[in-house]
C-alpha positions as a LaTeX table, in Angstrom:
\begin{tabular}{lrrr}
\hline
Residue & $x$ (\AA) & $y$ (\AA) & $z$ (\AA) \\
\hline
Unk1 & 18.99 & 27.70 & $-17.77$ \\
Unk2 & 17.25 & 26.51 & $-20.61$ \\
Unk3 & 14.70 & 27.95 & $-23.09$ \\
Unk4 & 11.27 & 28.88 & $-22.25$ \\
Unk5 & 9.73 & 26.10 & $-23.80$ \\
Unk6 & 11.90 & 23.83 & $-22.08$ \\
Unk7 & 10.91 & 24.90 & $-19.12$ \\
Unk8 & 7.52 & 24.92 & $-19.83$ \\
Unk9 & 7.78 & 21.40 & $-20.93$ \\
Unk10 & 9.64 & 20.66 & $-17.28$ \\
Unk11 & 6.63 & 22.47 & $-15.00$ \\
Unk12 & 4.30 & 20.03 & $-17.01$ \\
Unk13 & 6.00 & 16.64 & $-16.12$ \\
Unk14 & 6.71 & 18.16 & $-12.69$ \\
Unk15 & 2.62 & 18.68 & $-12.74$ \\
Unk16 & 1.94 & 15.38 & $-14.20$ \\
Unk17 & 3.87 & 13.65 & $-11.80$ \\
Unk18 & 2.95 & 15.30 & $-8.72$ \\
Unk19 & $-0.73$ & 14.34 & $-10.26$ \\
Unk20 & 0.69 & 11.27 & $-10.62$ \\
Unk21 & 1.45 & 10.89 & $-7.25$ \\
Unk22 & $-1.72$ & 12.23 & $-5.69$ \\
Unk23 & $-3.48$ & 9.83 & $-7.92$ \\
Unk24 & $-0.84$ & 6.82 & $-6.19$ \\
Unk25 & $-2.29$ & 8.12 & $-2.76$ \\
Unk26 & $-5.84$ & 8.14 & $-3.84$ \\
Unk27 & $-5.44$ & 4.76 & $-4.66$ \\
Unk28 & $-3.89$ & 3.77 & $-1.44$ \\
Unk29 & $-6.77$ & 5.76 & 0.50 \\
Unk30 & $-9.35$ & 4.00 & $-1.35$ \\
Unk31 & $-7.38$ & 0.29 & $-0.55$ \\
Unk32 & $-7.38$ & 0.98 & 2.88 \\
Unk33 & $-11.36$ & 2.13 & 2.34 \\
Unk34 & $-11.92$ & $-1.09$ & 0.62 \\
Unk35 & $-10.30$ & $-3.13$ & 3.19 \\
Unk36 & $-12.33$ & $-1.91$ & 6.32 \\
Unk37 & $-15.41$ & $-2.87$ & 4.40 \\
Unk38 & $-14.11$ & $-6.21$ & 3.69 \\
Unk39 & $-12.96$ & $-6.83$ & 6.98 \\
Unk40 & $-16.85$ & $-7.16$ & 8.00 \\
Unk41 & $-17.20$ & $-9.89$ & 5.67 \\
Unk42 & $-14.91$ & $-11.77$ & 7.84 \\
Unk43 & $-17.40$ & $-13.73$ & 9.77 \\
Unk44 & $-18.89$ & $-14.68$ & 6.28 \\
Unk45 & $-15.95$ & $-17.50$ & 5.56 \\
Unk46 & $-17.08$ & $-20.86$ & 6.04 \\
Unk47 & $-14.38$ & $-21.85$ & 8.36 \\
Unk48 & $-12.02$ & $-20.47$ & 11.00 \\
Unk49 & $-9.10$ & $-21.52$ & 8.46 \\
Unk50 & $-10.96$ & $-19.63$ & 5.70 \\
Unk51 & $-11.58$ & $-16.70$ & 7.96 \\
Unk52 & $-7.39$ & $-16.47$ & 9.27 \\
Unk53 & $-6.70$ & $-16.61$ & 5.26 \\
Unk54 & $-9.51$ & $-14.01$ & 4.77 \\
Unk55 & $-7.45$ & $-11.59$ & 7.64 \\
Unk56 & $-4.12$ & $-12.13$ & 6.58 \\
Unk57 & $-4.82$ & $-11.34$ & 3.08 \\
Unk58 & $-6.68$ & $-8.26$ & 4.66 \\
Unk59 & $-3.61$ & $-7.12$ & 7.22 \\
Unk60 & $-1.38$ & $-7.62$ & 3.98 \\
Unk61 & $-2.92$ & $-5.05$ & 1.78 \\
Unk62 & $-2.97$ & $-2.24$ & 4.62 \\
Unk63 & 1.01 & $-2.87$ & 4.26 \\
Unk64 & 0.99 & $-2.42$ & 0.49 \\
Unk65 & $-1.41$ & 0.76 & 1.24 \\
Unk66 & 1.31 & 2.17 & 3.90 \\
Unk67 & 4.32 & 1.07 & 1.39 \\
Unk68 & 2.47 & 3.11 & $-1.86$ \\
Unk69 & 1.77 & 6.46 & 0.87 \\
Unk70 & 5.50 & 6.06 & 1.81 \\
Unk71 & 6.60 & 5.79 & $-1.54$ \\
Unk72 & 5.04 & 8.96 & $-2.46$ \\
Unk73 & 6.06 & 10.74 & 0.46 \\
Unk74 & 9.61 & 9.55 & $-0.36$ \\
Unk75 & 10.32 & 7.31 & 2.73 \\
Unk76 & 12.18 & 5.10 & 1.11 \\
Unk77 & 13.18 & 3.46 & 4.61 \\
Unk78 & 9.20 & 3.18 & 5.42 \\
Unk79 & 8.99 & 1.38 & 1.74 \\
Unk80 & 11.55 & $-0.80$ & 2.75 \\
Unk81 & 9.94 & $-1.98$ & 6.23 \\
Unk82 & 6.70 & $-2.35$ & 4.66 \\
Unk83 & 8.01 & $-4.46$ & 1.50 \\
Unk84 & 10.28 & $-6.54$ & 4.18 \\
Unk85 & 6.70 & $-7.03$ & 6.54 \\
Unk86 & 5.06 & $-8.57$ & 3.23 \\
Unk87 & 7.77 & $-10.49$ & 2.51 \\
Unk88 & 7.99 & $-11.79$ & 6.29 \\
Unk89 & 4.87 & $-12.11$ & 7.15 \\
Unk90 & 3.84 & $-16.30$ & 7.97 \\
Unk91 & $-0.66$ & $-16.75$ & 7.91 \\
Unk92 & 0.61 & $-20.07$ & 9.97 \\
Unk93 & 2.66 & $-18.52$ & 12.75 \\
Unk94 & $-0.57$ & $-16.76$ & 14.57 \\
Unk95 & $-0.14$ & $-13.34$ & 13.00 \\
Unk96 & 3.78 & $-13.07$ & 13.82 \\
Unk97 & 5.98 & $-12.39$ & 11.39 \\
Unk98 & 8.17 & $-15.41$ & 9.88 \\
Unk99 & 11.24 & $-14.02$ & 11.80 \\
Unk100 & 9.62 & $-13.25$ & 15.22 \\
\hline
\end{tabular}
């Protein structure tokens, strides 16, 4: 099963990455944080155009948010949905997707 140093040295990259990982949902947490706080800034944009571009941008990041959480929980599928609603997602279709 392996000497006790290499096992030693496998329980500390198992602890670095599940650090690792906290430190990925952290991140996502504070994203999320960040975009509530710029979503009041909203009515700040000069124009309505300006404003749309200002949520989109804003509704796009919550996705990468969701897609890092998912990644660390290992929901790949979830990953894949939220990559495929970035991907999809039109500013100039009303908030629909480019597909629906």
């Amino acid at each position: 099963m392996g000497s006790p140093e290499w096992r030693h040295e496998q329980a500390d990259a198992a602890g670095r990455w599940r650090a690792s990982l906290g430190q990925l949902r952290d991140r996502a947490d504070n994203l999320d944080a960040s975009v509530v706080l710029a979503a009041r800034e909203i009515d700040r944009q000069p124009t309505e155009k300006a404003r749309e571009h200002y949520l989109d941008m804003l509704v796009k990041l919550t996705h990468v948010a969701d897609g890092v959480r998912a990644l660390v929980d290992g929901e790949m599928e979830r990953v894949g949905v939220r990559l495929e609603s970035i991907r999809n997602f039109d500013p100039d279709a009303s908030g629909e997707s480019a597909s629906g």
